[in-house]
C-alpha angles and dihedrals in degrees: 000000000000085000092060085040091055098041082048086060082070100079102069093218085069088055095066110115091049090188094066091050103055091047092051088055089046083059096038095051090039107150090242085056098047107119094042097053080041102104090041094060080080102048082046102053086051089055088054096090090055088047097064097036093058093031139089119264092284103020081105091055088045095041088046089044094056103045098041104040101066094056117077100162129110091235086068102045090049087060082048103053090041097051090055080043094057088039104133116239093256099055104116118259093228085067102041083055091049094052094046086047098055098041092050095099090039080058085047110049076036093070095049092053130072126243 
């Protein structure tokens, strides 16, 4: 079910009232849902091109926030480093920044726990 939520979040039409959304992936990516959000962190951070491109000026930085700051294992922060490894020359470097910025204190937690 939050594998269909999420895959509906593609159609930007789904993602209007960005506040609700945000929230929904707050609740989703909760820390006491962590390993079971766990496998949809990555499938998030590649729909955040298309995110930026059909919100509003901050919806990225929600949407990043609330994906990302639930998550404080190392697990996570490997298939973030990998996915602005993998970033194509031509991502925009305000979102690569972005991504790198909201993911600092999930490096971070991520040091001090054990795999």
């Amino acid at each position: 079910m939050r594998e269909r939520w999420l895959r509906q979040l593609s159609e930007p039409a789904n993602r209007r009232h960005e506040v609700w959304v945000a929230e929904g992936l707050r609740w989703l990516h909760h820390p006491l849902r962590g390993a079971s959000s766990a496998p949809l962190v990555a499938p998030a951070l590649a729909m955040v091109l298309t995110v930026n491109r059909s919100g509003n000026l901050f919806f990225d930085t929600a949407w990043l926030g609330a994906v990302l700051g639930g998550h404080s294992s190392p697990a996570i922060a490997q298939v973030v480093q990998q996915f602005v490894a993998q970033l194509p020359p031509g991502y925009p470097p305000r979102l690569r920044a972005l991504v790198l910025q909201r993911s600092d204190l999930l490096a971070r937690a991520a040091r001090f726990k054990p795999s």
